[in-house]
N, C-alpha and C positions, 0 to 999 in steps of 0.2 A: 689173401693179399691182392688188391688191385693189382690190375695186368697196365704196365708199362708202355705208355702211348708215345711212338717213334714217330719217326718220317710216314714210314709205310705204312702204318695205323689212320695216321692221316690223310694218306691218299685210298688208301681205300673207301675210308669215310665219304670224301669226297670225289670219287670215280674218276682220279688221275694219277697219273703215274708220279715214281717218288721224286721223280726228276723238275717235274711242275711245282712240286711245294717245293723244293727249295729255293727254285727261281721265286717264286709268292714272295719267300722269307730273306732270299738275298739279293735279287735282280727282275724285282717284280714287275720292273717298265717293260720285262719281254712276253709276258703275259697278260693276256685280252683280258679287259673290265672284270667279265661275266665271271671267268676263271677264277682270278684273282680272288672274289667275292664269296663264289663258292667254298675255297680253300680256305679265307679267314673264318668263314661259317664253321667251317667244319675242327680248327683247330679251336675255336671259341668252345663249340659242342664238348670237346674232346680234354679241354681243357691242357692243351699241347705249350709246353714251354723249349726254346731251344737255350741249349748247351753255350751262353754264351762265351765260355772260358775257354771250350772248346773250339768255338769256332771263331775267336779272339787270335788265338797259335793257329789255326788252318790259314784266315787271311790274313795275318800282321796289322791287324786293325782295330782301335777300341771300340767303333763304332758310334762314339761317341760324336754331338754336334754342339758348340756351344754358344750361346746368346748373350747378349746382354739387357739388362732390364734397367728401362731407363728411370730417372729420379721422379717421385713422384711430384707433379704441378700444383693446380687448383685440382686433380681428381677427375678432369672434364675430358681434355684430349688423350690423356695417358690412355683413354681404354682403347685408342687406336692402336695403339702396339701390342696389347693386353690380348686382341682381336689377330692378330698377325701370328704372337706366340702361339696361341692357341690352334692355327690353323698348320701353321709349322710342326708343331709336336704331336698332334695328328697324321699329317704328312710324312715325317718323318720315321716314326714308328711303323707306318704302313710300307717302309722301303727298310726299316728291318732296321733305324738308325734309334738313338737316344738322344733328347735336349738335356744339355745342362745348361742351367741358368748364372751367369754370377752379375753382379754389381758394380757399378763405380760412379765417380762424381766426374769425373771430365776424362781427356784423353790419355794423358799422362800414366796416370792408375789403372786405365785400361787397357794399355799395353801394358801394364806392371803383370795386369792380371794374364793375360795372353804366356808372358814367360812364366806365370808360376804352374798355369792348367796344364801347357805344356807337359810341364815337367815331370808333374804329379797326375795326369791322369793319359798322357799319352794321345792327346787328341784328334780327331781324324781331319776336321775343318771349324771355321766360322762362320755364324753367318751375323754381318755388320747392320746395322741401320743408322740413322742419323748421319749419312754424310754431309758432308762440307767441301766448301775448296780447299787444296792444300791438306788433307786430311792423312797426318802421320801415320793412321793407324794401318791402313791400307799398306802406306809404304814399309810398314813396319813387317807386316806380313808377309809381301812379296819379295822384300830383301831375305829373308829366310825360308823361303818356298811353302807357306802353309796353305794351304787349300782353302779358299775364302770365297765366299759370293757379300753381293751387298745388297739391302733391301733403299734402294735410293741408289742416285746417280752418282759415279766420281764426275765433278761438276767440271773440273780443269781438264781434263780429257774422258770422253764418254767409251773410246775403246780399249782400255787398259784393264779391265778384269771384267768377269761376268756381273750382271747386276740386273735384278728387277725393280722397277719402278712406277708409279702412275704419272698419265700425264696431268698435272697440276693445270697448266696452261689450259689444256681442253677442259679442264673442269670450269674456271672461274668465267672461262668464252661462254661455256653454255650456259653460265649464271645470268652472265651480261647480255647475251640474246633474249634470256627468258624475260627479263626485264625490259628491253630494248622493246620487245614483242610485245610488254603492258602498255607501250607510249611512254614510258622514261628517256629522257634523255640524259640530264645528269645525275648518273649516276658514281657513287663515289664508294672509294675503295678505302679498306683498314687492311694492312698489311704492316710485316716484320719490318725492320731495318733493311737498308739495302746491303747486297754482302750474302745474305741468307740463299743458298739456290735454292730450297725450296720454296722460300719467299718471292724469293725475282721470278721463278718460274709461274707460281700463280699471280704475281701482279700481270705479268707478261700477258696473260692472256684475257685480263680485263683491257689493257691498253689496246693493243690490239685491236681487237675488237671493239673497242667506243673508237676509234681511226677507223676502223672500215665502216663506221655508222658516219661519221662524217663529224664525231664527237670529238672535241680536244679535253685531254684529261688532264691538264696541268696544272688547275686548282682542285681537282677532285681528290685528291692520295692524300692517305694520313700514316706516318708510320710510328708503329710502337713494338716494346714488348710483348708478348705475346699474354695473355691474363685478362679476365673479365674486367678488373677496375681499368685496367689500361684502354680496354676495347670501350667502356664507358665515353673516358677523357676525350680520345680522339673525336670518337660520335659526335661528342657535344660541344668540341672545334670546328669542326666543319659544318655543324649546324647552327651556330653563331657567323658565318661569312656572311659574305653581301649576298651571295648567290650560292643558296643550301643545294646540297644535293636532295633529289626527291626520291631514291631507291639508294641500298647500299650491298657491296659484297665483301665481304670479310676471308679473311686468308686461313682462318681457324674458327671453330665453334663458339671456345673461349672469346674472341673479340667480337663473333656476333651475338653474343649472349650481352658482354655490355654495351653491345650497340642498338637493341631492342630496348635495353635498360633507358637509353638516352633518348631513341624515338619515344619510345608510351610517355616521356616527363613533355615532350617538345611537339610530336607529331605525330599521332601514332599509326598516320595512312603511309608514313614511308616504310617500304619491304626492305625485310633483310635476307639475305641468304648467305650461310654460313661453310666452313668448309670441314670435312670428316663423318658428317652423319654419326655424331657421337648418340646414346643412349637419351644423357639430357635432352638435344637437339629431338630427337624425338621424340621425348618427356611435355616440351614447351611448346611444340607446334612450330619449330623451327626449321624452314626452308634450307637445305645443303649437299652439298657435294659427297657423294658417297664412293669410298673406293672399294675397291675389292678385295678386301684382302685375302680373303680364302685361296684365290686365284694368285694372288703374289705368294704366297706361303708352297704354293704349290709350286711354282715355277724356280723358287727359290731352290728347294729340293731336287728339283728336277736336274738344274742346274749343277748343284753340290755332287748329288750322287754321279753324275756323269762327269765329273773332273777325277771325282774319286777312282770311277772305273776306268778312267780313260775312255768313254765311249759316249761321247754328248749326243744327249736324250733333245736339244735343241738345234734347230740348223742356224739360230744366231744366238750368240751368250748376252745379249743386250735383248730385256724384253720391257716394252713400254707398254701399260696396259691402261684402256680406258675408263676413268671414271664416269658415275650417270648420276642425275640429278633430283635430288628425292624431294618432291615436292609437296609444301603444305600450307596449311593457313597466309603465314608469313610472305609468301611470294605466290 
């Protein structure tokens, strides 16, 4: 009969006391990299599972963290979130937590869902993405004290819950220097509807930035829905003006994709640079904005577990992190 692998099987394994694996497995942020690394080695070896029922009744906790998965698009930007999950459920499970996933089509349904996970599996936090202004969900949750962080900014006030975010602004700045730097001057922009923070946020820092070149951007902005045939249309409005733009920056992959589409029919020396660093985007030779999501999945967590424990793992619950600019053929 196989001998019965515990705590203390595991610290032996790995030459720490039994006290270090549990921190590993419960409060692993108190434990150095090296450690940490060791100890998953060794329960991997050891093929070590904990007692979660057990230790479900020790802390009053499911452990549980749950997502939502947003609707699928054109298949193009969605693997940004796809990217996010993946680095979260990773993260997460490395702090001793589980993702569950559930669905919905808007907000409404999504708090529907919130009361039913609730209910039926006891949940320990959320974690949000796709904010908005005015966004229920948030108030939905802190009317009832649930433990939430957001992947994205509360746009209406940025101090009212924890949240990580990229900065979009710095992304499309560095777009518009990049180009600024080829001898572009007008340079024009395909963005969402205004309304969108994370739309206004990346137009924001095209504007910006053509103002401090001395550029007026007033006929350069196109706005649409977000989708390649949309990203076409706009392209090939502002490339029928009196005065075309000679480079473009795009607020999403998706709109730089039909906006390549619309330069190779019209011009095909104008650059495009796109935003997310999706798979396609790098499929096509397409110039874009790359965020990190590894690093916000982390910080997300970081974040979550430290409201959990009461003991924040960050000295600001607001973390901005900078996207870099991944550059190819196209710019």
């Amino acid at each position: 009969m196989a001998q019965k692998v515990t705590i203390a099987t595991v610290a032996r394994q790995a030459g720490v006391s039994r006290q270090t694996v549990s921190n590993v497995l419960n409060s692993p942020h108190v434990v150095r990299e090296e450690t940490r690394q060791r100890v998953r080695e060794a329960i991997d070896a050891l093929g070590y599972r904990t007692n979660q029922a057990a230790r479900q009744m020790r802390t009053g906790r499911s452990r549980l963290i749950a997502v939502r998965i947003e609707p699928t698009r054109d298949g193009i930007n969605g693997s940004v979130l796809d990217r996010f999950l993946h680095g979260l459920s990773e993260t997460a499970g490395t702090a001793g937590y589980r993702v569950m996933l559930y669905t919905a089509i808007d907000d409404e349904q999504e708090i529907g869902e919130y009361d039913d996970l609730l209910g039926a599996y006891d949940l320990d936090a959320f974690v949000l993405t796709g904010t908005k202004r005015g966004d229920p969900r948030t108030a939905w949750l802190t009317a009832r004290g649930v433990p939430f962080v957001t992947f994205g900014r509360p746009w209406d006030d940025p101090t009212v819950h924890p949240w990580v975010d990229v900065d979009g602004a710095d992304g499309t700045a560095q777009a518009t220097r990049r180009l600024l730097a080829l001898g572009h001057q007008r340079i024009g922009f395909v963005g969402w509807p205004v309304g969108s923070g994370v739309g206004d946020d990346r137009r924001l820092g095209w504007t910006h930035t053509l103002r401090a070149a001395g550029v007026d951007p007033t006929d350069l902005d196109r706005q649409t829905e977000d989708g390649i045939g949309e990203g076409e249309r706009a392209v090939r409005d502002l490339l029928d003006a009196a005065r075309p733009p000679t480079a473009l920056v795009c607020a999403s992959d998706s709109l730089a994709l039909g906006a390549l589409q619309a330069v190779r029919a019209a011009d095909p020396a104008v650059p495009v640079i796109g935003f997310d660093d999706t798979p396609v985007a790098a499929a096509v030779g397409l110039s874009s904005v790359c965020q990190p999501l590894h690093e916000a999945a982390v910080r997300c967590v970081e974040l979550l577990t430290g409201l959990l424990d009461d003991t924040p793992r960050q000295p600001n619950p607001q973390v901005l992190l900078k996207p870099r600019l991944a550059l190819r053929q196209t710019a």
